[in-house]
C-alpha positions as CSV (number, residue, x, y, z in Angstrom):
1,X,36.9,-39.8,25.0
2,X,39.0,-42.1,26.8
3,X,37.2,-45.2,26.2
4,X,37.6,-44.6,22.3
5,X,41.2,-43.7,22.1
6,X,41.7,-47.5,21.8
7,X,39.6,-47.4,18.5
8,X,40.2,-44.0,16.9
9,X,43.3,-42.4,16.7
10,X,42.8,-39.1,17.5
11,X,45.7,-35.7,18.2
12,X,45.2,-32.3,18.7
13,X,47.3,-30.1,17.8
14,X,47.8,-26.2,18.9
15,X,50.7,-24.5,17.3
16,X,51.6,-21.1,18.0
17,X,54.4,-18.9,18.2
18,X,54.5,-18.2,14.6
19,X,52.5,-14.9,14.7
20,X,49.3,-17.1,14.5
21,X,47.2,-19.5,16.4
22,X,45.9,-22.9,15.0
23,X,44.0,-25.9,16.8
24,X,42.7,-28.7,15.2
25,X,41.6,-32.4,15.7
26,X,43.6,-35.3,13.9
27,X,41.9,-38.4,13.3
28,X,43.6,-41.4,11.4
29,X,42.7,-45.5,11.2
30,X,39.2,-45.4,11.9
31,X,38.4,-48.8,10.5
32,X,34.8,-48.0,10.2
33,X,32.4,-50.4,9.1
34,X,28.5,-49.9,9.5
35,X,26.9,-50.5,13.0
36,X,29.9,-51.7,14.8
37,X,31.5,-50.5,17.5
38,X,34.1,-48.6,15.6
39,X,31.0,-46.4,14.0
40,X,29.8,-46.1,17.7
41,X,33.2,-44.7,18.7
42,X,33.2,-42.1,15.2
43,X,30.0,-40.7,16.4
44,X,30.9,-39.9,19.9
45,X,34.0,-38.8,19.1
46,X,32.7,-36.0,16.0
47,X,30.4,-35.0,19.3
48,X,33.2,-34.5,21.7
49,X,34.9,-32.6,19.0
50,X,31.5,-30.0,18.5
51,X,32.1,-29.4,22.2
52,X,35.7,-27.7,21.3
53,X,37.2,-24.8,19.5
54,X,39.1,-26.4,17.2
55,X,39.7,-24.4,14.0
56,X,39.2,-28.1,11.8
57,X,39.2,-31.7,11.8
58,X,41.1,-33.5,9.4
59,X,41.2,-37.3,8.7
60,X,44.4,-39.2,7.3
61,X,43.3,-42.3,5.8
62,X,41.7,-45.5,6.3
63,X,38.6,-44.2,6.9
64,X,37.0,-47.8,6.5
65,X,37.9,-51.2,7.2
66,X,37.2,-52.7,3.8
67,X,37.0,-49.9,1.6
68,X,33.3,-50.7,1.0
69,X,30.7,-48.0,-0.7
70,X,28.4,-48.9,3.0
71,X,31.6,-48.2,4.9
72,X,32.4,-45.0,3.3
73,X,29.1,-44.0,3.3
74,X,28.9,-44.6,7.2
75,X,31.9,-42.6,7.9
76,X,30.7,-39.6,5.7
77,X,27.4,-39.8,7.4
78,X,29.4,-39.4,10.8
79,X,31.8,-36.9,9.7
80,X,29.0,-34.6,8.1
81,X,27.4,-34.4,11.8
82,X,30.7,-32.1,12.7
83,X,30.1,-28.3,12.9
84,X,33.5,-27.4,11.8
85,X,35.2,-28.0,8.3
86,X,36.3,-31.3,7.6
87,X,39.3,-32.8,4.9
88,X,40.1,-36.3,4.3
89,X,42.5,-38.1,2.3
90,X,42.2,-41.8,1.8
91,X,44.7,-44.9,3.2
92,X,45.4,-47.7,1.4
93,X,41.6,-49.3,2.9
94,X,40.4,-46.7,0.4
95,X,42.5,-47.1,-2.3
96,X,43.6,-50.4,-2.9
97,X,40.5,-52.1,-1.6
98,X,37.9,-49.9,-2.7
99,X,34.8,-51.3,-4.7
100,X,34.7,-48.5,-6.5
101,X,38.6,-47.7,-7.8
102,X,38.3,-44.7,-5.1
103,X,35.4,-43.0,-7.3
104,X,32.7,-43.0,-4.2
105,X,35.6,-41.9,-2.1
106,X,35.8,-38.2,-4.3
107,X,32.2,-38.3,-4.6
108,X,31.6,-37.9,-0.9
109,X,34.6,-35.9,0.5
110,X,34.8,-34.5,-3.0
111,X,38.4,-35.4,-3.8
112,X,41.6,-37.7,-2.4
113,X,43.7,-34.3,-1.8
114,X,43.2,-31.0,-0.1
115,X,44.9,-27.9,0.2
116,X,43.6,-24.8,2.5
117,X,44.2,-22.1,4.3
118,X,43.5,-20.7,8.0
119,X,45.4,-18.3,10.6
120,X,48.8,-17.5,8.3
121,X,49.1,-21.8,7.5
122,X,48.5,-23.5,4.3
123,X,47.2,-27.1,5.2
124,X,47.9,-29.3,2.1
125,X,46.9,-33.5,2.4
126,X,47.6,-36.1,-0.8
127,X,46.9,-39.6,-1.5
128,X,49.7,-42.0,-1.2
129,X,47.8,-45.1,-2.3
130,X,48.8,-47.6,-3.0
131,X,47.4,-48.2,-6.5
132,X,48.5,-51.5,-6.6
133,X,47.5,-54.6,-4.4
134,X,50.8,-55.3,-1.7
135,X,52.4,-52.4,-3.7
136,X,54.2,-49.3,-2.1
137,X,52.7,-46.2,-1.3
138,X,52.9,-43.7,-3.7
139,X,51.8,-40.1,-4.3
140,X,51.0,-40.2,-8.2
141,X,52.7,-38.0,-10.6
142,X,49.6,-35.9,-11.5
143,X,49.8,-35.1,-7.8
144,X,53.0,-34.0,-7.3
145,X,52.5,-31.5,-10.4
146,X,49.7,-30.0,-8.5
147,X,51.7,-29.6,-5.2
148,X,54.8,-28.1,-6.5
149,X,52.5,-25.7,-8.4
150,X,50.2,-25.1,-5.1
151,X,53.4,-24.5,-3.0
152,X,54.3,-21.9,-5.0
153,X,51.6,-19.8,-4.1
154,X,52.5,-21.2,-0.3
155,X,55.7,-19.9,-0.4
156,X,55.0,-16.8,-2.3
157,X,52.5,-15.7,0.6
158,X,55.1,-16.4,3.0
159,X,52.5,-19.2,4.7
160,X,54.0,-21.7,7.2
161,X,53.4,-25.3,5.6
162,X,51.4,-28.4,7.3
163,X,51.2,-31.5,5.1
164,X,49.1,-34.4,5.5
165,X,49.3,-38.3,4.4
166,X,48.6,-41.6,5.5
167,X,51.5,-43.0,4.8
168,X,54.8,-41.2,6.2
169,X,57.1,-40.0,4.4
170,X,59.8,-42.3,4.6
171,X,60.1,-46.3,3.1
172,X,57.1,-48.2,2.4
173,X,56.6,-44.8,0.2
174,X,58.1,-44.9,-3.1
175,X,59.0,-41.5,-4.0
176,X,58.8,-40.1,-0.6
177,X,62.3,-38.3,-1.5
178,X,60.4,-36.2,-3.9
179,X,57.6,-35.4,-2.2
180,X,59.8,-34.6,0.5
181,X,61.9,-32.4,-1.5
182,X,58.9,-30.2,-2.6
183,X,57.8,-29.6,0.8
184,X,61.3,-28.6,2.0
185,X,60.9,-25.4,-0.1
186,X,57.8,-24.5,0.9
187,X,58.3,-23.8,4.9
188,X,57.0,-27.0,6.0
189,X,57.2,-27.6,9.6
190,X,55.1,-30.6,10.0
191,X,54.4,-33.7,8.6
């Protein structure tokens, strides 16, 4: 894996000493565009990861290098190769430069947000966008209805909290204070 760590951002993550046990890959910038080196790299790495235990791979935005339907398209192929289950969110490469307003995007990973659960954790991603061309990031309003409603459940259940974005939560994402505050009260230890 070495050799693609240079293309492919790539953690892993085991947390425990919650009462639980979780493992899972992290995979953000891949840059992916059809039959280049950077689609070379994808596939290699989703076969490393089938070698492992991890409990699920998830990928935090700009999953292409244009936002092309061919580059998405590419990615999904690669991604639908792993044997575990997969979640994606888009970056800005998706959002702001997509072809297709991010329609394709939800068509083949089925939507730009996620929420699950495994091993006592909820695992909750969102589009930050931007929706605008040199704009800020964002997480849009619709969105952060759906999360603070979602994290009641989270809390309710007493599940520990894991969110996900391709932008941090910090500047160069406009209302990061209020996505912030919603995940404070929900037992969020990492983002």
């Amino acid at each position: 894996m070495k050799k693609y760590l240079a293309l492919i951002f790539i953690f892993i993550f085991s947390l425990s000493g919650f009462g639980q046990k979780l493992t899972f890959a992290l995979l953000t910038d891949l840059h992916v565009s059809p039959k280049s080196i950077s689609d070379t790299a994808l596939h290699q790495i989703v076969k490393e990861i089938n070698q492992t235990e991890y409990d699920f791979v998830v990928v935090t935005g700009d999953l292409t290098n244009a936002g092309s339907n061919a580059e998405l398209k590419a990615v999904s192929e690669a991604l639908s190769q792993l044997n575990k289950p997969c979640y994606a969110i888009p970056g800005n490469h998706e959002t702001n430069w997509s072809e297709s307003a991010g329609l394709y995007f939800n068509r083949l990973f089925g939507n730009d947000r996620f929420l699950f659960r495994k091993n006592g954790f909820a695992m909750v991603g969102m589009n930050t966008g931007p929706f605008m061309k040199m704009g800020d990031g964002i997480v849009k309003q619709e969105d952060l209805q759906w999360l603070s409603r979602e994290l009641k459940n989270v809390k309710a259940n007493k599940e520990i909290l894991i969110s996900f974005s391709h932008y941090p939560l910090a500047e160069g994402l406009s209302n990061w204070d209020r996505v912030t505050e919603i995940l404070k009260g929900s037992n969020c230890i990492l983002s």
